[in-house]
N, CA, C and O atoms as a GROMACS GRO file, in nm:
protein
  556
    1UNK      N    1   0.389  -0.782   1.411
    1UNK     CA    2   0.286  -0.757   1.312
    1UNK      C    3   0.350  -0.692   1.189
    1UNK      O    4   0.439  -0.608   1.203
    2UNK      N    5   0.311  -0.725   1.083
    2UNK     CA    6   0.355  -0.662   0.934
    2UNK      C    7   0.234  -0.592   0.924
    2UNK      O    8   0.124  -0.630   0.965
    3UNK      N    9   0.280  -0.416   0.830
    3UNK     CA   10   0.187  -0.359   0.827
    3UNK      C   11   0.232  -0.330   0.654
    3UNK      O   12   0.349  -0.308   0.619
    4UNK      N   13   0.125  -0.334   0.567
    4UNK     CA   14   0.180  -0.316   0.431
    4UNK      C   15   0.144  -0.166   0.356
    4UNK      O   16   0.027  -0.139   0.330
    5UNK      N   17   0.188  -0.129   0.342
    5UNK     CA   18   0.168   0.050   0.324
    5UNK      C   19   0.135   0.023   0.094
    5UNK      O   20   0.202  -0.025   0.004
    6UNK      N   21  -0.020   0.098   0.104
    6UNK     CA   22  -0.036   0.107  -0.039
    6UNK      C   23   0.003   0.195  -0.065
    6UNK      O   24   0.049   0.278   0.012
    7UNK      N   25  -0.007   0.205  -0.206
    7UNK     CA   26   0.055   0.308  -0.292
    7UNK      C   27   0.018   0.466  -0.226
    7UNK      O   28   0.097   0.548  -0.179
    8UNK      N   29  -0.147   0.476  -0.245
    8UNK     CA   30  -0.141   0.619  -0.167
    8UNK      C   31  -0.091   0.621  -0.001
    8UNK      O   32  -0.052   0.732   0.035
    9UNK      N   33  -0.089   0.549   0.069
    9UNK     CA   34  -0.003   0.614   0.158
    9UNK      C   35   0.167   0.641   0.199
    9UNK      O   36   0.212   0.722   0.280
   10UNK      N   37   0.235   0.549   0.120
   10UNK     CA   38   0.314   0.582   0.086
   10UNK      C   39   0.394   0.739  -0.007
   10UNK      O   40   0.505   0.791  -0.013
   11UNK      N   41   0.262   0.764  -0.062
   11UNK     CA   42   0.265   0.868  -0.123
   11UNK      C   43   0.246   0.991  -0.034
   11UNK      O   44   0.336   1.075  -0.049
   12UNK      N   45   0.127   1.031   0.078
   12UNK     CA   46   0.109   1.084   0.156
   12UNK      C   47   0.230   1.104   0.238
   12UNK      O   48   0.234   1.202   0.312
   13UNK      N   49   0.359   0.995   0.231
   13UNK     CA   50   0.408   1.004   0.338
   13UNK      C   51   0.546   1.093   0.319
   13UNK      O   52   0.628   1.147   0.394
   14UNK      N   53   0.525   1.075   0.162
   14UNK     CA   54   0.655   1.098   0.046
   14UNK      C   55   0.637   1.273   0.078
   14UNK      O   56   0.723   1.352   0.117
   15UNK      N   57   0.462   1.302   0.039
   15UNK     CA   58   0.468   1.463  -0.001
   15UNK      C   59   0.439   1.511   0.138
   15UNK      O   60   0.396   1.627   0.136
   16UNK      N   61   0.452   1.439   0.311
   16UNK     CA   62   0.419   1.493   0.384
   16UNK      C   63   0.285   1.579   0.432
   16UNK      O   64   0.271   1.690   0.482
   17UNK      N   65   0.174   1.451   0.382
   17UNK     CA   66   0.009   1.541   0.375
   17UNK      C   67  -0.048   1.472   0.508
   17UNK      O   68  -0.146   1.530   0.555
   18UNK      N   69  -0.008   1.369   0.569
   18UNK     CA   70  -0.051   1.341   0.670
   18UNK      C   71   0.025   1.343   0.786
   18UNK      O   72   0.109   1.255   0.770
   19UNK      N   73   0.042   1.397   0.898
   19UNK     CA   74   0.092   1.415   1.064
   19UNK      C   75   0.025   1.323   1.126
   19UNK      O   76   0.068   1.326   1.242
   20UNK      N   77  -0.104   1.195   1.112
   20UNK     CA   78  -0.159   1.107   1.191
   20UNK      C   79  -0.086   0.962   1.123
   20UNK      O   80  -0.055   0.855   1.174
   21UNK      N   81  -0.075   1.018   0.982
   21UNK     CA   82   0.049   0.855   0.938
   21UNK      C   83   0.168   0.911   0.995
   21UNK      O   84   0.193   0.991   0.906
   22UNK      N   85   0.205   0.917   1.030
   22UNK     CA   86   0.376   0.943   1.038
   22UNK      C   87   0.375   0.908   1.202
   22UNK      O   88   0.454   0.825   1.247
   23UNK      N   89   0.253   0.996   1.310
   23UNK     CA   90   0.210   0.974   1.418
   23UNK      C   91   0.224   0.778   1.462
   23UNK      O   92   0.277   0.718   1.555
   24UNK      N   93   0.142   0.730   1.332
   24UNK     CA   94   0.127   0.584   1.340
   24UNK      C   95   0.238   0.505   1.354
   24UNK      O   96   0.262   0.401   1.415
   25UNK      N   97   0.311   0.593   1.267
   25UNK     CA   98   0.411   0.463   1.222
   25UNK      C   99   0.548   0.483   1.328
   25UNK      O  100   0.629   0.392   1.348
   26UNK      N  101   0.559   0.654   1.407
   26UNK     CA  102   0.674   0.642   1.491
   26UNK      C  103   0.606   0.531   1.626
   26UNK      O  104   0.675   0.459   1.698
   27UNK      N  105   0.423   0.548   1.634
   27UNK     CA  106   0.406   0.442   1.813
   27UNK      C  107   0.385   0.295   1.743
   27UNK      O  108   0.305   0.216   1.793
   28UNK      N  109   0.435   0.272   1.663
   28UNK     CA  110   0.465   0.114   1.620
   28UNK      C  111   0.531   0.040   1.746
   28UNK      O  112   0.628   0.093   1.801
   29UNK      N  113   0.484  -0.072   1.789
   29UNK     CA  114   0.595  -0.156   1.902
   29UNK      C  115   0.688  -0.227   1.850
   29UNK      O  116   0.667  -0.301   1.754
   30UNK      N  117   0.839  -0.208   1.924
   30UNK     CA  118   0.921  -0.270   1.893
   30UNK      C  119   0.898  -0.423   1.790
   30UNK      O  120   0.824  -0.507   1.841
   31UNK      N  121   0.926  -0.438   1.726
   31UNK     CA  122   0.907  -0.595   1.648
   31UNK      C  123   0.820  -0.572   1.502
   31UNK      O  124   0.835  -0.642   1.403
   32UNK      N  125   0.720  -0.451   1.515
   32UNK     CA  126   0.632  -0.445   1.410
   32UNK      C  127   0.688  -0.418   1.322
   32UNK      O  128   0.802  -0.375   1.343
   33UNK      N  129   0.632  -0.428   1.153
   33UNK     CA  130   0.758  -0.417   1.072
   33UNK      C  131   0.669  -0.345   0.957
   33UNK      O  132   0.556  -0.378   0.921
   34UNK      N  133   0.741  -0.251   0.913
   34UNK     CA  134   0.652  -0.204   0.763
   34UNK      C  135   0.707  -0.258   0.657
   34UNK      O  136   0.827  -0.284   0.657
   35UNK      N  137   0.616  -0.284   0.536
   35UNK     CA  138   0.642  -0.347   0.391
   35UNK      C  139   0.576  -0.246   0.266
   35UNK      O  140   0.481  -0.171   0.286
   36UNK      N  141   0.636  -0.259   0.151
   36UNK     CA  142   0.519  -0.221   0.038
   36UNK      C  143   0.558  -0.395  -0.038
   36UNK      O  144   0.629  -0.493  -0.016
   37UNK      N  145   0.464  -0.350  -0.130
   37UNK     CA  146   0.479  -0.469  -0.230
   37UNK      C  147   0.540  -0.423  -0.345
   37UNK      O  148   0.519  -0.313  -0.397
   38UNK      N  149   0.618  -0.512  -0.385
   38UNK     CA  150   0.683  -0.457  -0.526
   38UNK      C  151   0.607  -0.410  -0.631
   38UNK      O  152   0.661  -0.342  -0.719
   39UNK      N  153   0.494  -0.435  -0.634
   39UNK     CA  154   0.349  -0.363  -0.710
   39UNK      C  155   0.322  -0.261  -0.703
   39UNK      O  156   0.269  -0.203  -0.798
   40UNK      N  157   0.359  -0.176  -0.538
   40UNK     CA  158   0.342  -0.037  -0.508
   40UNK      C  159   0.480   0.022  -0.558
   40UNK      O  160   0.480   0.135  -0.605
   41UNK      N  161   0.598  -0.051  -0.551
   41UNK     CA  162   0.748   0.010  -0.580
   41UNK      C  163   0.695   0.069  -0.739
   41UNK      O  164   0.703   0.189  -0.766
   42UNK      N  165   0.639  -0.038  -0.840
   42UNK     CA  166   0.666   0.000  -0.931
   42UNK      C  167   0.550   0.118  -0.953
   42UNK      O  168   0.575   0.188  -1.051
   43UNK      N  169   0.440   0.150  -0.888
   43UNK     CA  170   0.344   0.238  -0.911
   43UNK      C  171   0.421   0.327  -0.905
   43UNK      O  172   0.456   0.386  -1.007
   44UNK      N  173   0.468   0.361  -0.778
   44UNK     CA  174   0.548   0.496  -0.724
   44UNK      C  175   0.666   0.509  -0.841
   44UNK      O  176   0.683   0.627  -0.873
   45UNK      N  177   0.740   0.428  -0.902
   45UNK     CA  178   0.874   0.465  -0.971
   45UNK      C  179   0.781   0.450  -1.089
   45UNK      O  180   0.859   0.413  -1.177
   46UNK      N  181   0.680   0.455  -1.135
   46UNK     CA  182   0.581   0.517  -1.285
   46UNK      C  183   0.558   0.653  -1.196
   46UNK      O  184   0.659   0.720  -1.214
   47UNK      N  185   0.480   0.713  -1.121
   47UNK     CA  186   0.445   0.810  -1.085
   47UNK      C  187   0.581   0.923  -1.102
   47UNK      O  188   0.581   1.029  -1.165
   48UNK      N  189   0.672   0.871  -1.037
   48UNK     CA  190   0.823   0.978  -1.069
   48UNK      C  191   0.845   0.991  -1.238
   48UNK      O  192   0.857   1.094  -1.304
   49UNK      N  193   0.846   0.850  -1.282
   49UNK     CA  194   0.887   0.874  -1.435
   49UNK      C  195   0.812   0.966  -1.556
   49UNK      O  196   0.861   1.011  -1.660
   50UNK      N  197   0.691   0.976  -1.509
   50UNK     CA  198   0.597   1.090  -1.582
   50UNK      C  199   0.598   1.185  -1.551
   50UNK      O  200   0.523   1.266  -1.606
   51UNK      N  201   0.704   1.231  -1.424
   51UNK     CA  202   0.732   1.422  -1.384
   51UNK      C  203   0.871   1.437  -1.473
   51UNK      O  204   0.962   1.374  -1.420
   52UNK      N  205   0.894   1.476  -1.543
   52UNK     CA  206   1.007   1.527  -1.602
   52UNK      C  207   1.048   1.637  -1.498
   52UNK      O  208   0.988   1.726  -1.438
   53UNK      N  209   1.235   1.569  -1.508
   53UNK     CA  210   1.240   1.672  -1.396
   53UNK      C  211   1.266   1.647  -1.256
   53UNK      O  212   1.370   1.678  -1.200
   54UNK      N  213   1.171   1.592  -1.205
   54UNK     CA  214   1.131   1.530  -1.049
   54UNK      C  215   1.262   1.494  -0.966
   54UNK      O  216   1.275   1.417  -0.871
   55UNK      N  217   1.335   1.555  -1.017
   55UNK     CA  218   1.486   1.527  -0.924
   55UNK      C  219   1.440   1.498  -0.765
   55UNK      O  220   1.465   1.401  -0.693
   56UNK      N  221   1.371   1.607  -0.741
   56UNK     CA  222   1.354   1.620  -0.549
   56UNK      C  223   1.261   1.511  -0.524
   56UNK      O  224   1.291   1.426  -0.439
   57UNK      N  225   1.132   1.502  -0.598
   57UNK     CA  226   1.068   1.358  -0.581
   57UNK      C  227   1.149   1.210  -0.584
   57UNK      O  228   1.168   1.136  -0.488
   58UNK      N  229   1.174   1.198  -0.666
   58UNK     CA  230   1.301   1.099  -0.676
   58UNK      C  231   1.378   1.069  -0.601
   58UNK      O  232   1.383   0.951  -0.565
   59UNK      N  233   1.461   1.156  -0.554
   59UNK     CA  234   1.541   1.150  -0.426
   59UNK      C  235   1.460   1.118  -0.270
   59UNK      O  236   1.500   1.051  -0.174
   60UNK      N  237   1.373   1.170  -0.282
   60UNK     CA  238   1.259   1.140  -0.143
   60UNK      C  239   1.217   1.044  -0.160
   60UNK      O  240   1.201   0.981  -0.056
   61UNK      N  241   1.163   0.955  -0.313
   61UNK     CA  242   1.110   0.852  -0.308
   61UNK      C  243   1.239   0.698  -0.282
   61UNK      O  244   1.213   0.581  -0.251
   62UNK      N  245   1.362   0.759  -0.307
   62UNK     CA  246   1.452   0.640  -0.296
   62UNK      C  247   1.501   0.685  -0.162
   62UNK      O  248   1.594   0.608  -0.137
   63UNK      N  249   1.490   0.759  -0.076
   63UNK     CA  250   1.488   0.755   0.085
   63UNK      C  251   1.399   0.670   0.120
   63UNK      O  252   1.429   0.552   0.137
   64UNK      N  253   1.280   0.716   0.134
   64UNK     CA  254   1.137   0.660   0.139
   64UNK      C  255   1.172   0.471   0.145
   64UNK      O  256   1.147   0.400   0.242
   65UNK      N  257   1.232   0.426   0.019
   65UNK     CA  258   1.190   0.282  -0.008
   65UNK      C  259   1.321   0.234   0.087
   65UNK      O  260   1.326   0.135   0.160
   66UNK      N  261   1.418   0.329   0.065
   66UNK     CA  262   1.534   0.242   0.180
   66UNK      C  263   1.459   0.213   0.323
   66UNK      O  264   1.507   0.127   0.397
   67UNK      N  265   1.367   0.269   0.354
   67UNK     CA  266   1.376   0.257   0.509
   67UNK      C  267   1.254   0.166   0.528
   67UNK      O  268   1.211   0.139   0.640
   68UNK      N  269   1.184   0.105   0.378
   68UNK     CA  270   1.099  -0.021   0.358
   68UNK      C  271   1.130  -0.114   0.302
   68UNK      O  272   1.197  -0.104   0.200
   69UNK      N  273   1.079  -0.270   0.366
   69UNK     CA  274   1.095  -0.372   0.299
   69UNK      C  275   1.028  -0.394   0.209
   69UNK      O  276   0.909  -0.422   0.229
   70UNK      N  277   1.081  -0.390   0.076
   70UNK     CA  278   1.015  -0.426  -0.025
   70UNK      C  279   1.003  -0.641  -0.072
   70UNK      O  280   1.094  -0.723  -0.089
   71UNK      N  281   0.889  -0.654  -0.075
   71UNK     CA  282   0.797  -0.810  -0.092
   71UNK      C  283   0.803  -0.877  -0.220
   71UNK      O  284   0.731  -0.813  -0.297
   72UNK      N  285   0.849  -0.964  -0.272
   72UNK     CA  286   0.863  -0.984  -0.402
   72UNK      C  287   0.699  -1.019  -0.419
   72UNK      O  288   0.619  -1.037  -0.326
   73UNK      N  289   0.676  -1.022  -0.533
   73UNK     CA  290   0.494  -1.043  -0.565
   73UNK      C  291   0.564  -1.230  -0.600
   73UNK      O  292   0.659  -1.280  -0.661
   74UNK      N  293   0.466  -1.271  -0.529
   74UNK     CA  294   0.521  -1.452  -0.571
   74UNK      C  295   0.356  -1.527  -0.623
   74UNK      O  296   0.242  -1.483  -0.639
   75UNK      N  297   0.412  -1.634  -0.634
   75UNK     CA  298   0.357  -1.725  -0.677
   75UNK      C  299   0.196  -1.714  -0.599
   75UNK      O  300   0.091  -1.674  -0.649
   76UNK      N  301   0.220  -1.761  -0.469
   76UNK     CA  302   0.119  -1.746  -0.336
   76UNK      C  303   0.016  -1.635  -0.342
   76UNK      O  304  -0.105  -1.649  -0.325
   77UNK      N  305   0.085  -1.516  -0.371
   77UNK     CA  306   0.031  -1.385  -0.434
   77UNK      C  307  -0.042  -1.373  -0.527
   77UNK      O  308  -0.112  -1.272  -0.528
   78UNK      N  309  -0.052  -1.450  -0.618
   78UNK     CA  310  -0.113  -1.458  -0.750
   78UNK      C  311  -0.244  -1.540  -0.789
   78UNK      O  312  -0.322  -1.535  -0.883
   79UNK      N  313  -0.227  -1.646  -0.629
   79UNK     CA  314  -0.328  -1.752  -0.609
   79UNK      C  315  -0.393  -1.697  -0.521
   79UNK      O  316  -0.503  -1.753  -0.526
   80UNK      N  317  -0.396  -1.601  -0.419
   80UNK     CA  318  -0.484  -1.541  -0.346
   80UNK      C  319  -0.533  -1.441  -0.448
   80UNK      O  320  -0.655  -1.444  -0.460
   81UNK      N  321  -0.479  -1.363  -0.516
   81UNK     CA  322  -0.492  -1.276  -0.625
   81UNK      C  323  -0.632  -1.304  -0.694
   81UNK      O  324  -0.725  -1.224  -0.695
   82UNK      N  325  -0.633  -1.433  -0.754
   82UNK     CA  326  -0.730  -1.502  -0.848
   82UNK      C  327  -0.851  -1.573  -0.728
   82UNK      O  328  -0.959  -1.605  -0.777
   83UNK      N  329  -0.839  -1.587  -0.636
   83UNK     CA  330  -0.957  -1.601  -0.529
   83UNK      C  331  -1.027  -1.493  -0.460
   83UNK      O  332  -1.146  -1.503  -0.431
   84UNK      N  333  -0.954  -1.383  -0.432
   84UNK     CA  334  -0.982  -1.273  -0.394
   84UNK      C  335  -1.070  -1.200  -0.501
   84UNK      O  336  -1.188  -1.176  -0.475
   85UNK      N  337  -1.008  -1.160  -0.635
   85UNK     CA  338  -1.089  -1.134  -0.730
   85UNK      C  339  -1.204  -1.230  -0.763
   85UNK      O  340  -1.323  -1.203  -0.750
   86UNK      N  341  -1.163  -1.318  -0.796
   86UNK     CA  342  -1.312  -1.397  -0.821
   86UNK      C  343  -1.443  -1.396  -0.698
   86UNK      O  344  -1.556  -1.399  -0.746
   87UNK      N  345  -1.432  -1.393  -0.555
   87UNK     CA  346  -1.486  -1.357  -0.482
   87UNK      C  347  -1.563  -1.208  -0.468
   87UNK      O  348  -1.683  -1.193  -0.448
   88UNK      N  349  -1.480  -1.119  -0.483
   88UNK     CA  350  -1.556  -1.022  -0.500
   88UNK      C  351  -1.622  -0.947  -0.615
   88UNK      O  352  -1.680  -0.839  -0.608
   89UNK      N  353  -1.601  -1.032  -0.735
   89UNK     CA  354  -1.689  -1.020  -0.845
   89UNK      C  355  -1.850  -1.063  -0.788
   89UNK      O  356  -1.953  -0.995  -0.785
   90UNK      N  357  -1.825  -1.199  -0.748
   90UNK     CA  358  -1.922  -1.230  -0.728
   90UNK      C  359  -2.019  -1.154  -0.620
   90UNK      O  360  -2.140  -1.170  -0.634
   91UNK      N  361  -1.980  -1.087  -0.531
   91UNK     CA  362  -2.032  -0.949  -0.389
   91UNK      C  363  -2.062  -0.811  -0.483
   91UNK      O  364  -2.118  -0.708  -0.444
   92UNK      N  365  -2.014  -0.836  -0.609
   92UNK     CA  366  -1.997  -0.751  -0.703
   92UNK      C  367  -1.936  -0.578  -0.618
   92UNK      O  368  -1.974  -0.462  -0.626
   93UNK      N  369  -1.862  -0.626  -0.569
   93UNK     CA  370  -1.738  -0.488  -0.502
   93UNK      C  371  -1.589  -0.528  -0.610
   93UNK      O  372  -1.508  -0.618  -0.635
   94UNK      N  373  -1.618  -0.424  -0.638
   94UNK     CA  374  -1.492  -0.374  -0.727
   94UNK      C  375  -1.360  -0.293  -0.673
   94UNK      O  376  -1.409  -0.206  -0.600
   95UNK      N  377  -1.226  -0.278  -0.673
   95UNK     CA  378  -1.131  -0.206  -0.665
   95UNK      C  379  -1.045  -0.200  -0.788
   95UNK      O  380  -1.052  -0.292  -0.869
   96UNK      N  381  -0.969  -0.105  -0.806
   96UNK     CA  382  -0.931  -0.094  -0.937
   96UNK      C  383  -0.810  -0.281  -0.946
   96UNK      O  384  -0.821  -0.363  -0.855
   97UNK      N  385  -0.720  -0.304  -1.060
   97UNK     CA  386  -0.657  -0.433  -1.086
   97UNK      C  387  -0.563  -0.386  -0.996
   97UNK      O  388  -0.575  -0.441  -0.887
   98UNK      N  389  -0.472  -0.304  -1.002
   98UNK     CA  390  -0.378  -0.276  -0.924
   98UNK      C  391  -0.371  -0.264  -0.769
   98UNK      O  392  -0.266  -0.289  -0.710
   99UNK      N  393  -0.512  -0.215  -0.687
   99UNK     CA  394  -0.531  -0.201  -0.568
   99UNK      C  395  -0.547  -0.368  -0.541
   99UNK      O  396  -0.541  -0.428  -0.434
  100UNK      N  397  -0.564  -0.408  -0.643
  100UNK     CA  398  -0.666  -0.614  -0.591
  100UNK      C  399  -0.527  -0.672  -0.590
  100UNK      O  400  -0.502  -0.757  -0.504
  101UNK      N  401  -0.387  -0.620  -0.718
  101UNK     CA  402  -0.291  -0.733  -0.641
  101UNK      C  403  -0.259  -0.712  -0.556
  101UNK      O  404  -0.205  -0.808  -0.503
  102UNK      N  405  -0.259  -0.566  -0.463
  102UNK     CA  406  -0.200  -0.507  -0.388
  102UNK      C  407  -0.250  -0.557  -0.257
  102UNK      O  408  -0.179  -0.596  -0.164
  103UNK      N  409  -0.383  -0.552  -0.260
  103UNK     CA  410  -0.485  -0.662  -0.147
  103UNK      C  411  -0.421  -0.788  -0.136
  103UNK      O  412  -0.342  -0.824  -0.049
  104UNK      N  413  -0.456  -0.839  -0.215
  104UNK     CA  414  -0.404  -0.997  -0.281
  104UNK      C  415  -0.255  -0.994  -0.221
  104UNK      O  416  -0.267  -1.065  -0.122
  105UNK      N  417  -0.168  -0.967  -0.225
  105UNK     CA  418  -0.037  -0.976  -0.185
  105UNK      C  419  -0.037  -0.954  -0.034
  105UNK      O  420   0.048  -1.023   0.024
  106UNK      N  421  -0.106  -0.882   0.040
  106UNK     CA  422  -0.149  -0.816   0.147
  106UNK      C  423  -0.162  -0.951   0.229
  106UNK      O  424  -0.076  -1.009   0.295
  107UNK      N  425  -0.301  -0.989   0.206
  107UNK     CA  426  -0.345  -1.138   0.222
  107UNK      C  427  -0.227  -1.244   0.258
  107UNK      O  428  -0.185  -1.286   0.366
  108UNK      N  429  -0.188  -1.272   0.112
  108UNK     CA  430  -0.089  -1.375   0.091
  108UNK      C  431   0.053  -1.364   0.199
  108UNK      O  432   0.137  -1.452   0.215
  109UNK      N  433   0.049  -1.257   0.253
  109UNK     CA  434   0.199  -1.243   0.348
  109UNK      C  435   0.140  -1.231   0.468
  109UNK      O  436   0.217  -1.212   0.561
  110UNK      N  437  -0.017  -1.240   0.503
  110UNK     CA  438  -0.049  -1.210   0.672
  110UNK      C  439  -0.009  -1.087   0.670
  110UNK      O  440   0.075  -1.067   0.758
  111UNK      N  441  -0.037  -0.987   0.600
  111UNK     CA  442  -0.009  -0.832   0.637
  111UNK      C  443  -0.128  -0.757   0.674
  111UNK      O  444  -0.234  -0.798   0.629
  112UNK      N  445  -0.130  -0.643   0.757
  112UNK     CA  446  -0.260  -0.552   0.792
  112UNK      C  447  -0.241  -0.482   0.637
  112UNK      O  448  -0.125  -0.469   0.599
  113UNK      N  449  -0.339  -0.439   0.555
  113UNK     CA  450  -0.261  -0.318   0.470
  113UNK      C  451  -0.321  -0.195   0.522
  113UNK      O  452  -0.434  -0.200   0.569
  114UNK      N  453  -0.244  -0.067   0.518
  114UNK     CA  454  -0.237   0.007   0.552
  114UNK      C  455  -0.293   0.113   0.412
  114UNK      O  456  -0.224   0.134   0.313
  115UNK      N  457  -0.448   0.176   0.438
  115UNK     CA  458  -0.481   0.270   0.319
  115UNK      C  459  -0.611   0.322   0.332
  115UNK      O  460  -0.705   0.246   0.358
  116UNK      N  461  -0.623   0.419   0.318
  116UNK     CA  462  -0.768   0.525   0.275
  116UNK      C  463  -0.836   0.519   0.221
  116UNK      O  464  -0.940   0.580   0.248
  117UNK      N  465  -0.825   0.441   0.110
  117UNK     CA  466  -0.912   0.377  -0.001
  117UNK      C  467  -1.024   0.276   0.020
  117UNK      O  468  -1.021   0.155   0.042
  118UNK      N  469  -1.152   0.390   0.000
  118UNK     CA  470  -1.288   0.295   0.070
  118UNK      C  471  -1.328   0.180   0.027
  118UNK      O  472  -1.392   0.108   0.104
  119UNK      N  473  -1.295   0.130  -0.122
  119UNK     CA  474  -1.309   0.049  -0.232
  119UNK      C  475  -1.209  -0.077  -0.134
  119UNK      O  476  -1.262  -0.162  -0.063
  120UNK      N  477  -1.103  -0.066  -0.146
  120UNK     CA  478  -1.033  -0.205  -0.112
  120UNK      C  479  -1.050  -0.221   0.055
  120UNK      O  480  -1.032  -0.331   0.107
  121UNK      N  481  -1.082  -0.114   0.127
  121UNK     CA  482  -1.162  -0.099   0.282
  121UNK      C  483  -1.262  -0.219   0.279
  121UNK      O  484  -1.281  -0.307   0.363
  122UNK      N  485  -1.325  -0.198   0.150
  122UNK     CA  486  -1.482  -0.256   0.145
  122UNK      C  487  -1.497  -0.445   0.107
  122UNK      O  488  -1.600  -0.512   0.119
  123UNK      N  489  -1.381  -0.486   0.069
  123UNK     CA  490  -1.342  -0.623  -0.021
  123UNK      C  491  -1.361  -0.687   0.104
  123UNK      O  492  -1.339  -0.644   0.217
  124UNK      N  493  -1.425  -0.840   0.049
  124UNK     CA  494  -1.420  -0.937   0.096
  124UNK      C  495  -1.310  -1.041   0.106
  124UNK      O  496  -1.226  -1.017   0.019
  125UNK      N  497  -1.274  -1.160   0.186
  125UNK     CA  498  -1.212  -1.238   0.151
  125UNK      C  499  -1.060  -1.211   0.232
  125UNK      O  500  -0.957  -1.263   0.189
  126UNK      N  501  -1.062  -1.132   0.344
  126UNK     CA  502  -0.987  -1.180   0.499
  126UNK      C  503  -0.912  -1.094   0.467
  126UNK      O  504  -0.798  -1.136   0.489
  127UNK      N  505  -0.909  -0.959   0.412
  127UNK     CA  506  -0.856  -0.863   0.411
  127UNK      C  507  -0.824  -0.781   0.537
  127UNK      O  508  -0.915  -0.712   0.582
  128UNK      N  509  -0.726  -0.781   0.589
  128UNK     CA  510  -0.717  -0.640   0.710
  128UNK      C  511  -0.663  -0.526   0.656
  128UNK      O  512  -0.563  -0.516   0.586
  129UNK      N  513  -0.737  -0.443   0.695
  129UNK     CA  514  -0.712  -0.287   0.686
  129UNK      C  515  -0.660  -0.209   0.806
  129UNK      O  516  -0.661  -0.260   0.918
  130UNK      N  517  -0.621  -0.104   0.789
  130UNK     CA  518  -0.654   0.028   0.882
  130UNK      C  519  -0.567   0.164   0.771
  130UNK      O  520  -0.486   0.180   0.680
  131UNK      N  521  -0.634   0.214   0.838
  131UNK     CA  522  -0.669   0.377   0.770
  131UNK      C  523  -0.574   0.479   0.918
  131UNK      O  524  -0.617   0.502   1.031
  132UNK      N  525  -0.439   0.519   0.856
  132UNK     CA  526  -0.337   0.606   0.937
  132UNK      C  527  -0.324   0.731   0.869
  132UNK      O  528  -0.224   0.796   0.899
  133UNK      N  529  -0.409   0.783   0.778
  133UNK     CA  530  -0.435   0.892   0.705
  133UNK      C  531  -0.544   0.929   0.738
  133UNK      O  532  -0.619   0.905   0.643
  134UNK      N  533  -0.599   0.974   0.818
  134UNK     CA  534  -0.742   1.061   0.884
  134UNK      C  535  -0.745   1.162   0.866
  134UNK      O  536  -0.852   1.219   0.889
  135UNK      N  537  -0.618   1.250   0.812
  135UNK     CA  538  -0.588   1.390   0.799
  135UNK      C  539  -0.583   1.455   0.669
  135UNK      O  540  -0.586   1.575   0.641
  136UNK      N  541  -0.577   1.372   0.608
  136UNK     CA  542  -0.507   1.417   0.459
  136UNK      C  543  -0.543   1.558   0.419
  136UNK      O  544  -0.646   1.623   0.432
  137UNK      N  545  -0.406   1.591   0.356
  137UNK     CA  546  -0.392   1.724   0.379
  137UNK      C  547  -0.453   1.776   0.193
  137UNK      O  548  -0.445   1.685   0.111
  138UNK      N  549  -0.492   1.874   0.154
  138UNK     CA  550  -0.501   1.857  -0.039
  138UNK      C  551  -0.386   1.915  -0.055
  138UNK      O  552  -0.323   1.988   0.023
  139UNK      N  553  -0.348   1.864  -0.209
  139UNK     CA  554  -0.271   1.878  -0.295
  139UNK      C  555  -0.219   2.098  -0.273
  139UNK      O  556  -0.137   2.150  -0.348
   0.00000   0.00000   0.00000
């Protein structure tokens, strides 16, 4: 099974706010595999570039991506992208553009995605979810 980790949990996992993701991801069975999408790479490497400074973030976040496969966003991606959105215009459920390619790419590779976010939880159009952040810790 591919499990595709969004931007916020990846993030959660970076600043150490959740003990039930980390829980998740060590009882993975042999074969299962984690991904982000290069959509989340570049969220997270904007998120570092606006801390001036962020040496220690930085360094955790390029640990972090070594020990994930990062997905090129393709073609396939872009055509589920534009069905997925157009579908849930019409259910009129919204997620922000960035969470929909992130869905959309999700889709397009047979991935579970992995995220907290009730909005892209809520999308139509053969989305799998699950939610490994039950804990989240605040800022």
């Amino acid at each position: 099974m591919l499990y595709m980790l969004d931007t916020n949990t990846v993030s959660y996992l970076i600043h150490k706010r959740s003990q039930s993701l980390v829980d998740q991801m060590d009882a993975l069975p042999p074969g299962d595999r984690l991904c982000i999408s290069a959509i989340t790479e570049a969220e997270l490497r904007y998120g570092v570039a606006i801390r001036k400074g962020a040496v220690r973030l930085a360094r955790a976040l390029e640990l972090t991506l070594s020990f994930l496969q990062i997905l090129p966003w393709t073609s396939d991606a872009a055509k589920t992208y534009a069905s997925l959105r157009a579908l849930n215009r019409r259910y009129g459920l919204a997620a922000g553009d960035i969470d929909l390619l992130i869905s959309a790419h999700a889709i397009a590779e047979d991935a579970t995605l992995v995220t907290s976010d009730g909005a892209i939880r809520k999308l139509k159009g053969g989305l799998a979810t699950v939610n490994w952040a039950n804990d989240i810790t605040p800022n």
